[in-house]
C-alpha positions as CSV (number, residue, x, y, z in Angstrom):
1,X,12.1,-2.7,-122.9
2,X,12.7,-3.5,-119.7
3,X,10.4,-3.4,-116.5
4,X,10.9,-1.2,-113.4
5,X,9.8,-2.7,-110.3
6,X,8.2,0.3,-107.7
7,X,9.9,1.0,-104.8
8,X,8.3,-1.2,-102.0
9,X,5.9,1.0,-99.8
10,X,6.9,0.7,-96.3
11,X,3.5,0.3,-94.1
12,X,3.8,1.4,-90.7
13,X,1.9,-0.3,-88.0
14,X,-0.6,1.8,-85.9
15,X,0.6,1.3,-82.1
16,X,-2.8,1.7,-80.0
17,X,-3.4,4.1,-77.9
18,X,-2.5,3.4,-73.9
19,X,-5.8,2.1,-72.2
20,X,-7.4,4.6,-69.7
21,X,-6.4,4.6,-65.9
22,X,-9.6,3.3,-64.5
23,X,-11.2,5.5,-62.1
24,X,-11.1,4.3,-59.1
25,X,-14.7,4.9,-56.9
26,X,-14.9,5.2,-53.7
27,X,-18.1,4.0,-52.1
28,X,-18.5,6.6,-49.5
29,X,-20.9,3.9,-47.2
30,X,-18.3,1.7,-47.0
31,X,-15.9,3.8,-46.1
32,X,-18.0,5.6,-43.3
33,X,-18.6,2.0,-42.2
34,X,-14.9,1.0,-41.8
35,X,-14.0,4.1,-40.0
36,X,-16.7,3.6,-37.4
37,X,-15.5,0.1,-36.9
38,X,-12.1,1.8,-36.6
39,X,-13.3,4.0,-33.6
40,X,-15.5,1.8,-31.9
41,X,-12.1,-0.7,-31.8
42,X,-10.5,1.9,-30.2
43,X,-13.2,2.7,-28.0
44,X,-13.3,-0.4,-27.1
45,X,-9.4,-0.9,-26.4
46,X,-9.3,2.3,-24.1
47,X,-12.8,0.7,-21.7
48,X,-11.5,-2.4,-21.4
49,X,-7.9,-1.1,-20.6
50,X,-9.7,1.2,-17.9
51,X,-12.1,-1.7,-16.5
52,X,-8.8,-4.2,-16.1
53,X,-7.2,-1.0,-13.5
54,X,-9.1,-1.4,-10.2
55,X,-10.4,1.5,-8.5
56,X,-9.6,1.5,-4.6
57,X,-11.4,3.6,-2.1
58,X,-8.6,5.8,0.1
59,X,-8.7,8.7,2.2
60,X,-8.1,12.3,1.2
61,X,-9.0,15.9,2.8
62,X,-11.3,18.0,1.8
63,X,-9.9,21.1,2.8
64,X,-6.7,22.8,3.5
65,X,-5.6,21.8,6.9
66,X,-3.2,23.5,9.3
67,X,-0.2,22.1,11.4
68,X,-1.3,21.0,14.8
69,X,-4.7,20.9,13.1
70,X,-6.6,17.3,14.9
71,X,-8.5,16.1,12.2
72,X,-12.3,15.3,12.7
73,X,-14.7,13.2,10.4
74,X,-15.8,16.1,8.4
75,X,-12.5,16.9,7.3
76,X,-11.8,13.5,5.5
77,X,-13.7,12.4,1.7
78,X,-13.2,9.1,0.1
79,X,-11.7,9.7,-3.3
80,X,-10.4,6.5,-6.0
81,X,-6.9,5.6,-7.3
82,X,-5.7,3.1,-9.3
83,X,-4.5,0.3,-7.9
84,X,-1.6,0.2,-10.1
85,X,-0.3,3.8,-8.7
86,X,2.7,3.7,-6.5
87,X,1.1,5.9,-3.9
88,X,0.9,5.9,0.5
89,X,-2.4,6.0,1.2
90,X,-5.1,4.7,4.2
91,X,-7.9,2.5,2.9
92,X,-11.5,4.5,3.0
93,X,-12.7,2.3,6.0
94,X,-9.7,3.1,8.4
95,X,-10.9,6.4,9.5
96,X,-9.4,5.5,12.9
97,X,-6.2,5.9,11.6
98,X,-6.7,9.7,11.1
99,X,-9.7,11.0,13.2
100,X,-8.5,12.7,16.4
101,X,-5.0,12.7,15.5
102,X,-3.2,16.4,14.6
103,X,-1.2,16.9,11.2
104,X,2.2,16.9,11.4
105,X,1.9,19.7,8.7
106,X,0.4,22.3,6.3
107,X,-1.4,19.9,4.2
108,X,-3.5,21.0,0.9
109,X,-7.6,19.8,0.2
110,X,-7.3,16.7,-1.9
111,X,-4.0,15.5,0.0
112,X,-4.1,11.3,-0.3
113,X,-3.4,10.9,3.6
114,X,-1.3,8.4,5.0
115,X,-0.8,7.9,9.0
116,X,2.3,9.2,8.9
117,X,0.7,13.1,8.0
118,X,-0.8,13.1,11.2
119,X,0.5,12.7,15.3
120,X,-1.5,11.4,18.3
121,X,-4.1,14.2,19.6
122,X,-5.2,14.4,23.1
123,X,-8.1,14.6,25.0
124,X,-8.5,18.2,26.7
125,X,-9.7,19.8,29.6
126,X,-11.1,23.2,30.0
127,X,-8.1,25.6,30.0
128,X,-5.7,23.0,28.7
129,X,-4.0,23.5,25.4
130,X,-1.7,21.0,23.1
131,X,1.1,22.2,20.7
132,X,3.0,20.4,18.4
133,X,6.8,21.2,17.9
134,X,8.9,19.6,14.5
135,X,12.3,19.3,16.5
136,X,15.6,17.6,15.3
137,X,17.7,15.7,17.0
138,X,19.2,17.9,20.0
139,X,16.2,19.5,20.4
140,X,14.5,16.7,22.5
141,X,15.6,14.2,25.2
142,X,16.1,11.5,22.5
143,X,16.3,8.1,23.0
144,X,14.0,8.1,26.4
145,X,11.4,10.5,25.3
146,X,8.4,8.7,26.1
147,X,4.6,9.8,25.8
148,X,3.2,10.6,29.5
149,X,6.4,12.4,30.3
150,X,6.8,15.4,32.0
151,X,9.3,18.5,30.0
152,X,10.5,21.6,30.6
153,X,10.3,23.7,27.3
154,X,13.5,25.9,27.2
155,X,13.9,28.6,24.2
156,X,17.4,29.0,23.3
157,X,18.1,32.6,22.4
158,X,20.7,34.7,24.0
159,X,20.2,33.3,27.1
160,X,17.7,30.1,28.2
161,X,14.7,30.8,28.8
162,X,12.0,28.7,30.4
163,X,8.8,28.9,28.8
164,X,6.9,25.9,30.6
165,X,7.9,24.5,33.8
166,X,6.3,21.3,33.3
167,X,4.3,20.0,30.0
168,X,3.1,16.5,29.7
169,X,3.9,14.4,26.3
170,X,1.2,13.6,24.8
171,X,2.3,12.4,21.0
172,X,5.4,11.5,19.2
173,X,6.0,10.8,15.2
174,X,8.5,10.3,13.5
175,X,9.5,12.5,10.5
176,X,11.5,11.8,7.6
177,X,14.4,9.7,8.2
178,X,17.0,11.8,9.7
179,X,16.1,11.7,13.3
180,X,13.2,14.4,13.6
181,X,10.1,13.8,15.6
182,X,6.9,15.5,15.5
183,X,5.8,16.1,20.0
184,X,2.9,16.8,20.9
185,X,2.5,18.4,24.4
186,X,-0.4,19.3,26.5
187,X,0.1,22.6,28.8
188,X,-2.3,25.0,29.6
189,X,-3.7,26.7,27.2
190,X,-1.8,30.3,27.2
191,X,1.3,28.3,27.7
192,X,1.1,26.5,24.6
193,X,0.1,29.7,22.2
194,X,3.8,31.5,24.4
195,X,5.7,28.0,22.9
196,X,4.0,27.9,19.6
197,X,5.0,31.7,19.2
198,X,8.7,31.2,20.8
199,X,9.2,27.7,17.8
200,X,8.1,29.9,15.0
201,X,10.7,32.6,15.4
202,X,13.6,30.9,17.1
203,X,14.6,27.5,18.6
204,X,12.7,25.6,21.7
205,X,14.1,22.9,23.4
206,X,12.6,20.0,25.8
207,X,14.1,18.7,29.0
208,X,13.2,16.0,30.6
209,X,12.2,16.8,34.1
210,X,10.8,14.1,37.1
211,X,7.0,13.5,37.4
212,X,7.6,14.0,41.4
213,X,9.6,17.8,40.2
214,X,6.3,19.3,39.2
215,X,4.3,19.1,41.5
216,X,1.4,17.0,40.7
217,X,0.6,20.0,37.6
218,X,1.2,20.4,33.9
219,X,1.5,23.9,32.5
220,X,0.8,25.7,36.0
């Protein structure tokens, strides 16, 4: 009788089971520690940036000032910029440049002032007065406009009319760059608030006039 071998068995193998991520811990100290590293880096960055930009001293106003306005000490504050800032200014110790000197124009508190904001001033006498007039080419006896001399101040309207016989120059500026100047003149003091009144409604004009032609007076 013959033998019957079994059917082999096959035996599967047991694949193990994937390992576990590993939990990753976070040590809370240490991460504190690197972010304050982190921010005192960038503290750090941001002083030394600021310390390398030296501060200069300039001039500035402290209040709003008015056209025509002379400027005294009290009117001026020493404020800092950057040296690295593409700005006019007038150094903090030059005060000479601005003191007793009128602005050319309205100008705002905190204005950075340069000495081209402001026209000579003059010294007045009891009953004297000095106005400023913004006038374009035309409007003024330009090339030989000279300070010390004598004008007529004519208002253009329908007809001339002379405002002031005789009104001494006492300040010229330049302002901008297309031929305006900035004059100052000293007349007497009623004279100068009638010219003042006559530029801000219509169109004055200066003529140049001999010292001998008036007399030995300004704004009679």
């Amino acid at each position: 009788m013959a033998m019957t071998t079994p059917p082999a068995t096959t035996t599967r193998s047991r694949v193990p089971d994937p390992p576990e991520p590993a939990v990753r811990r976070v040590r809370v100290p240490q991460l504190a520690l690197g972010l304050l590293l982190s921010g005192l880096a960038a503290l750090g960055f941001v002083l030394f940036n600021a310390a390398s930009i030296q501060r200069t001293p300039v001039l500035a106003l402290v209040s709003d000032v008015q056209r025509g306005q002379v400027l005294e000490v009290e009117d001026l504050q020493v404020v800092h910029v950057g040296t690295d800032d593409v700005l006019a200014t007038t150094p903090a110790e030059r005060t000479d440049l601005l003191v007793g000197r009128a602005a050319v124009t309205d100008l705002s508190a905190g204005t950075l002032l340069t000495a081209d904001q402001v026209a000579a001033g003059a010294t007045l006498t009891p009953g004297a007065g000095v106005v400023g007039l913004a006038l374009a080419p035309g409007q003024y006896p330009s090339p030989r406009l000279a300070i010390g001399d004598l004008v007529s101040v004519v208002e253009v309207s329908d007809e001339l009319v002379v405002l002031v016989e005789a009104a001494e120059v006492v300040g010229i500026e330049p302002v901008g760059t297309q031929g305006q100047r900035f004059v100052s003149l000293q007349t007497g003091e009623a004279d100068a608030s009638v010219v003042a009144q006559a530029a801000a409604i219509g169109e004055v004009r200066l003529v140049l006039i001999a010292r001998d032609a008036a007399g030995g007076e300004v704004g009679g």
